[in-house]
C-alpha positions in Angstrom: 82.7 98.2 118.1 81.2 101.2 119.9 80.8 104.5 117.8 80.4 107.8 118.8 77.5 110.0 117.9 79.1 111.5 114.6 81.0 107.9 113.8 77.2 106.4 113.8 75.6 109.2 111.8 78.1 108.9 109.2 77.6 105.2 109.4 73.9 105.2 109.3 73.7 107.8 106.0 75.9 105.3 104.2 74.7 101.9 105.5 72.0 101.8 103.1 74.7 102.1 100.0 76.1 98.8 101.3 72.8 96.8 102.0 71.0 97.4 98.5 72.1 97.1 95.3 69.8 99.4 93.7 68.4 100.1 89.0 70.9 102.6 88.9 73.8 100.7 90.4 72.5 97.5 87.9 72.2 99.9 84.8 75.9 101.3 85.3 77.2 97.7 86.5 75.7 96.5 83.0 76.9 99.7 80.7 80.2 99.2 82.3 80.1 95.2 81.4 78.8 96.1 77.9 82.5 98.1 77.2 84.2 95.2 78.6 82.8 93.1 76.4 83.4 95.0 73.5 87.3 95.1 74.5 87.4 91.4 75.0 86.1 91.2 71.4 88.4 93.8 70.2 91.3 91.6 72.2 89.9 88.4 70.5 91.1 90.2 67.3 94.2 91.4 68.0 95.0 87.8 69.1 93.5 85.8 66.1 94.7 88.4 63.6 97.9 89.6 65.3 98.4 93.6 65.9 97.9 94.4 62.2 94.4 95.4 63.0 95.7 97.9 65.7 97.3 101.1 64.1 100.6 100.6 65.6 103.4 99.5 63.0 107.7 99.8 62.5 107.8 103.0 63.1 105.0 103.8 66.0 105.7 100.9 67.7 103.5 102.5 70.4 100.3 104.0 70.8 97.3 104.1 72.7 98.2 101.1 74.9 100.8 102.5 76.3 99.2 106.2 77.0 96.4 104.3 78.6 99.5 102.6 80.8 101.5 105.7 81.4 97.9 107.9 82.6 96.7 105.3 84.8 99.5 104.1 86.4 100.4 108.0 87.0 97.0 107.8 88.8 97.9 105.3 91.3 101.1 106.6 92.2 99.0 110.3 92.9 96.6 108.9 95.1 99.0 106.7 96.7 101.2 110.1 97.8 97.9 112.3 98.7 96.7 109.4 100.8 100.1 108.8 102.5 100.3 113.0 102.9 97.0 113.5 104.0 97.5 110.7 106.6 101.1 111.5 107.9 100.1 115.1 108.5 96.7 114.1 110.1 95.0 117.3 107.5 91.5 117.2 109.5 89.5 118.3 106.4 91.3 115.3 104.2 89.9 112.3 106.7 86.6 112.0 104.4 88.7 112.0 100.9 91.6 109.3 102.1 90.0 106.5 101.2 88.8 107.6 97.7 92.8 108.4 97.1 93.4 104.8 98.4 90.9 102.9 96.5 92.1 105.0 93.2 95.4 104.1 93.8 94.4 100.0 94.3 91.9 100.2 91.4 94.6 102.3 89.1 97.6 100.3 89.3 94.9 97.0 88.5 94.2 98.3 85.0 97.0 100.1 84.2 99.4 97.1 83.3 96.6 95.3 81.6 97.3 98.2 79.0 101.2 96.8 78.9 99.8 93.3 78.6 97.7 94.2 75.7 101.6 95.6 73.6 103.0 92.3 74.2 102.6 89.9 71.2 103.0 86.7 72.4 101.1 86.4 75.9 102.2 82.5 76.4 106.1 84.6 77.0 104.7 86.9 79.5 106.5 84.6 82.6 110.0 85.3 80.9 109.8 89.0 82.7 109.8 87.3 86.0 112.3 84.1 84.8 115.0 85.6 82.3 114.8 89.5 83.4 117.5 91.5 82.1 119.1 93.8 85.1 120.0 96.6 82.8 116.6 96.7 81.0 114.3 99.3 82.6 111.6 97.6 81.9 112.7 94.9 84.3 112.8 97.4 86.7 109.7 98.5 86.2 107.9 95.0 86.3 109.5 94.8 89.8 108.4 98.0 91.0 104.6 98.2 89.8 104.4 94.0 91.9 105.9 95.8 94.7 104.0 98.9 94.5 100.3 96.9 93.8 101.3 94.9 97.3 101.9 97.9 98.9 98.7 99.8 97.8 96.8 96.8 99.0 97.9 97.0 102.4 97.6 100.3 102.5 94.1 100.4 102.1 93.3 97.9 103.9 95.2 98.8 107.2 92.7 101.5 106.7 89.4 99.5 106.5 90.6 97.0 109.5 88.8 99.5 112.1 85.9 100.0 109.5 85.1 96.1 108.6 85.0 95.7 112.7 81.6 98.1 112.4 80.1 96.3 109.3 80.6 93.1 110.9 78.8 94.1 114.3 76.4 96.4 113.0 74.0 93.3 112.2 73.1 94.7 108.6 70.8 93.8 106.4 73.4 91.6 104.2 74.1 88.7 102.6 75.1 85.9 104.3 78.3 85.4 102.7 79.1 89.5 102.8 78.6 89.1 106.3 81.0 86.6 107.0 83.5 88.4 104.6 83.5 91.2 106.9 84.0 88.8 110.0 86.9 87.5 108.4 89.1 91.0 107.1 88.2 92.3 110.5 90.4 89.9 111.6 89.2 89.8 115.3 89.5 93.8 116.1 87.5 94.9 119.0 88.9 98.4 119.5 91.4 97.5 122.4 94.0 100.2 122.6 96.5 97.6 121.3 95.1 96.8 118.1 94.7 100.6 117.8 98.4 101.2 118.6 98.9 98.7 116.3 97.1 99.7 113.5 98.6 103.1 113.7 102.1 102.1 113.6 101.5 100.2 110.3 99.6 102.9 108.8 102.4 105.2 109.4 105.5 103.2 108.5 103.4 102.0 105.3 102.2 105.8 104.5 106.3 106.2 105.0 107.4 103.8 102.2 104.4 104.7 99.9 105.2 108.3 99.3 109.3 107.4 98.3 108.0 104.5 96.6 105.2 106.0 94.5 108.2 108.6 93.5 110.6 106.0 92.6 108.6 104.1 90.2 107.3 107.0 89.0 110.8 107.7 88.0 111.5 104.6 86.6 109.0 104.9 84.3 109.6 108.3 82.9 113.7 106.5 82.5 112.2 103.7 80.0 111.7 107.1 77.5 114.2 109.5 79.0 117.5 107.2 78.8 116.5 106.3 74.9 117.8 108.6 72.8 115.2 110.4 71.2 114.1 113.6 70.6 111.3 114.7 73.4 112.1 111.7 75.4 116.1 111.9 76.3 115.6 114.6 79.1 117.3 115.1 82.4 114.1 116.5 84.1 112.0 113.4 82.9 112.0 112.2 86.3 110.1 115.0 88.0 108.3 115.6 85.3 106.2 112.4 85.2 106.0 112.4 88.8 104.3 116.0 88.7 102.4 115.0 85.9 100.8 112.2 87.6 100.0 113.7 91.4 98.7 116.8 89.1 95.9 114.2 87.1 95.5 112.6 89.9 94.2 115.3 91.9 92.1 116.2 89.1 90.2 112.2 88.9 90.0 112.7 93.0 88.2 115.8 92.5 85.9 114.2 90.0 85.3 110.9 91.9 84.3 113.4 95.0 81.9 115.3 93.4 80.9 111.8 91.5 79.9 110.4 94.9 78.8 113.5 96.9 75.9 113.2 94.3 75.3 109.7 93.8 75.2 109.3 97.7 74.6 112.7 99.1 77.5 112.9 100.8 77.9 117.4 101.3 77.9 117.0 105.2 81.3 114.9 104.8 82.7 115.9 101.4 81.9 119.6 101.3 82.6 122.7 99.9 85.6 122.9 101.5 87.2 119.9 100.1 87.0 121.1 96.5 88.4 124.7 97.1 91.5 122.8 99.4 92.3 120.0 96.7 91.7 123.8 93.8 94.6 125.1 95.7 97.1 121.7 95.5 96.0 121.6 92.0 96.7 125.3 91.1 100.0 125.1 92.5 100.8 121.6 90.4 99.1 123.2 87.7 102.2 125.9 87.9 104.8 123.2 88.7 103.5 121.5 85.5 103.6 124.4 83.3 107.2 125.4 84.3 108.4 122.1 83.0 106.9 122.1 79.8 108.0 125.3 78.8 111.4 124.6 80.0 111.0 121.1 78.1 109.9 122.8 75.2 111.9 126.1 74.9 115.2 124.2 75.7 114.5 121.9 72.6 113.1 124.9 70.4 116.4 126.5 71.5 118.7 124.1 70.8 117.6 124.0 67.2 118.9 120.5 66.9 117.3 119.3 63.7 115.8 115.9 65.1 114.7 118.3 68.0 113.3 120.7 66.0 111.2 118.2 63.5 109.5 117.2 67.1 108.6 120.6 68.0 107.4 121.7 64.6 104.9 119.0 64.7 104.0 119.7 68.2 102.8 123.4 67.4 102.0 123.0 63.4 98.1 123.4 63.6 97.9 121.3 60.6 99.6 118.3 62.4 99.2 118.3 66.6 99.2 121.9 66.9 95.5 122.1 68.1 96.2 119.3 70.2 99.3 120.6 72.1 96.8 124.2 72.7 94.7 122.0 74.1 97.0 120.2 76.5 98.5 123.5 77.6 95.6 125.6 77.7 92.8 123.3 78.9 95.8 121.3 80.9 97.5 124.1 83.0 96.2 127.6 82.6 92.6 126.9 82.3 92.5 125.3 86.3 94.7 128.4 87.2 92.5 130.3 86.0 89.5 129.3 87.5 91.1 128.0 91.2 92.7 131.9 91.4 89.2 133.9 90.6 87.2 133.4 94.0 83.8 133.7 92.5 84.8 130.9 90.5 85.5 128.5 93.5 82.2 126.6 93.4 82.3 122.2 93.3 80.3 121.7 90.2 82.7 124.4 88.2 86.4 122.7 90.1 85.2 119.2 89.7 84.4 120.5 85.6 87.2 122.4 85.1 89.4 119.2 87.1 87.4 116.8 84.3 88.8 118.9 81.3 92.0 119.1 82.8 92.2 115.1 83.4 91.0 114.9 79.7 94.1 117.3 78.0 96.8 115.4 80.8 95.9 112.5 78.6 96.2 114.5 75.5 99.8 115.6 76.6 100.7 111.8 76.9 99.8 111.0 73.6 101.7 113.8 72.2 104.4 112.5 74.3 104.4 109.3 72.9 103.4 109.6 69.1 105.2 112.7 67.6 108.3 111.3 68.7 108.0 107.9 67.4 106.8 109.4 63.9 110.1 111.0 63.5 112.8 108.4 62.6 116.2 109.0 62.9 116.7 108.2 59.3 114.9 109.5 56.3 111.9 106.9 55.5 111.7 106.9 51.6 109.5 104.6 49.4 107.2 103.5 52.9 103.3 103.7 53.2 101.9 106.5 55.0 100.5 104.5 57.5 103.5 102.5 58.2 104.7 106.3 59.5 101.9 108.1 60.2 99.9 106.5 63.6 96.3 106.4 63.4 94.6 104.6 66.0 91.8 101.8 64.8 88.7 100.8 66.7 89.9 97.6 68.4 92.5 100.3 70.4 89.9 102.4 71.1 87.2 99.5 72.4 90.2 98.6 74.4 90.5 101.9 75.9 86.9 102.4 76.1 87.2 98.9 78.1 89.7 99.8 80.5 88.1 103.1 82.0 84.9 101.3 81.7 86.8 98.7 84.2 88.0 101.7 86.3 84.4 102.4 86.7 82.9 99.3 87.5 85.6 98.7 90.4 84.5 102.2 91.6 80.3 101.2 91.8 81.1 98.0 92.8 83.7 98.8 96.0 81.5 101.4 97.3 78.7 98.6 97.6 81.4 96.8 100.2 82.9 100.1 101.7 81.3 103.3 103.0 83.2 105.9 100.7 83.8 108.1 103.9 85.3 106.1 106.4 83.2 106.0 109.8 86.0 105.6 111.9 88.0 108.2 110.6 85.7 110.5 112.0 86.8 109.7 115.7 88.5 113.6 116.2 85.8 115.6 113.9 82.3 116.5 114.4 79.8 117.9 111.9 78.8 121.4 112.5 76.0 123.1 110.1 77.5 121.0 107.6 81.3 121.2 108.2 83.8 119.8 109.8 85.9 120.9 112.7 88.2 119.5 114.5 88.1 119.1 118.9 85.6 121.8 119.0 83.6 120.4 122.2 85.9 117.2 124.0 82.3 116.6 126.2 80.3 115.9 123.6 83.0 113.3 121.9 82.5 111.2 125.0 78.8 110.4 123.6 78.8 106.3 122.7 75.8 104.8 121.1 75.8 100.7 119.9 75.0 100.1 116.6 72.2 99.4 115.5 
């Protein structure tokens, strides 16, 4: 594989990431392993003891599991439709940040359904969802689209690290034996030949194609499982594009987190620059407006309505003394404070969007607990002569571990891919070049003639 002048810069700053495995990658490998371990315990107890030690019971029959499910599964259909976006359009300042959307989207949709696995009660049933589905049952539906969509994810990403894997292999590094021949064998043979190019583009387009309607679709399926029941905060006609806002607006957030994350760990501001975090500001103060316009429609059309199951949902949502704080911290922190911030221009810096994007990640999550809770903790029927906590849902320490566990997971798939990948891909830089630290696209065509061998 023959790179040109910019392709083996970029590849020589991030070489050294892949060749050493350094304390401070051990230290967070082993923090990250700790939490896991603490879930598996946590997990050991839920199965021994059955899910009386969680704080789910008759009447919340869900709780943090299935937030955990619904915010990281949102992730993976975001970075699956800014990947497919950003590669469809060819946006020359999005080359560098692809491949983070694309491993997010692979590593989300891996932990997310561990968070469904963790609601079922009897695990040794789990192959009846494949065997004895039920065609009406959404859930069915949305087995068969997160299998589909994980396959498709895959793919995607790796169609993209085809071209990448070819320099890794021939660049002779400083590897293990086994790494290198890991890299000999996903490169599959490519050389660079304007065939396997062709080739490689078609597939990346056509599977960029289905992502983006696909990412939509089961995002829609899962916002059905709550909207066609029939309760109050759940049975909504705008459900649908209301989840799949929701998630492409957190998911830019953790993006813009994970860039800043790595631009720091790796020292990455000549290919992740300033310029990235004020363009992915703007996406995110224009979802952060989308967002907002359909929860204040969502609530004010309940409020309205002054249905009486409704209305016992919305009283709890802004009654300080119940989730009143909460909900003003989901809205506020959620969707005006990113507004805020993105519109003022002096305010437009990486370290304030990336913190501002991390507080707004934290109250999306927020808004799907009080999606889910409130509305199970108001029965249809009046509960009389019933224990508080068979109404009331308080989540125990085994659901926390558990959660603590799964973004711990989330984590460790992040440290450990980047120790196989460069995070900005080298041969995506084939039509930029750096210039004092930015990029810009076909500037000089005689100096992108330049070939050097790696090293």
């Amino acid at each position: 594989m023959e790179l040109n002048s910019y392709q083996q810069q970029a590849f020589d700053h991030q070489r050294a990431e892949i060749e050493k495995f350094g304390k401070k990658n051990w230290f967070f490998v082993i923090f990250f392993l700790c939490w896991i371990a603490a879930g598996a315990y946590a997990l050991y107890l839920q199965i021994t003891k059955g899910h009386g030690v969680t704080g789910m019971r008759d009447n919340v029959v869900w709780g943090l599991f299935i937030v955990n499910f619904i915010f990281f599964i949102g992730l993976s259909y975001a970075g699956a439709i800014i990947a497919g976006v950003l590669h469809l359009l060819k946006v020359p300042w999005g080359k560098p940040i692809i491949r983070l959307a694309q491993m997010m989207t692979v590593i989300s949709v891996i932990v997310g359904p561990i968070f469904i696995l963790l609601c079922v009660g009897r695990f040794d049933r789990l192959w009846h969802l494949f065997v004895y589905p039920r065609i009406q049952s959404p859930m069915t539906w949305d087995v068969m689209a997160v299998v589909t969509f994980f396959a498709g994810s895959v793919l995607f990403l790796y169609l993209a690290l085809i071209k990448d894997l070819a320099v890794y292999r021939d660049a002779k590094m400083n590897v293990p034996k086994w790494k290198q021949w890991l890299y000999k064998f996903l490169a599959i043979g490519y050389r660079g030949a304007a065939s396997q190019k062709r080739h490689i583009i078609i597939s990346q387009n056509l599977l960029a194609i289905i992502m983006i309607p696909l990412s939509i679709i089961v995002a829609s399926i899962l916002s059905w499982i709550f909207g066609m029941t029939l309760r109050p905060g759940w049975h909504s006609t705008i459900f649908g594009p209301y989840f799949v806002l929701g998630a492409l607006y957190s998911g830019c957030g953790v993006l813009v987190v994970a860039m800043w994350v790595y631009r720091k760990m790796y020292k990455l501001e000549n290919y992740i620059t300033d310029k990235h975090f004020v363009n992915m500001g703007y996406v995110m103060m224009l979802l952060a407006a989308g967002y907002g316009y359909f929860t204040f429609s969502e609530y004010f059309t309940s409020w309205f309505g002054s249905e009486k199951w409704d209305s016992e949902v919305i009283d709890k949502l802004f009654n300080p003394k119940e989730y009143g704080w909460w909900t003003l911290f989901a809205n506020g922190a959620g969707i005006l404070l990113p507004i805020i911030v993105i519109a003022i221009r002096k305010f437009r810096k990486p370290n304030l969007i990336a913190a501002v994007s991390f507080i707004m990640v934290m109250a999306l999550w927020v808004k799907r607990y009080l999606i889910i809770v409130p509305t199970l903790e108001t029965p249809a029927l009046p509960v009389q002569d019933t224990r508080i906590e068979y109404v009331k849902y308080s989540a125990t320490w085994p659901e926390w571990a558990l959660t603590f566990a799964g973004v711990a997971t989330f984590l460790l798939f992040f440290t450990l891919i980047a120790k196989f990948v460069t995070v900005v891909p080298v041969t995506g830089l084939e039509d930029l070049h750096l210039h004092h630290g930015h990029f810009h696209p076909n500037e000089s065509s005689a100096t992108h003639n330049e070939t050097v061998q790696p090293a």
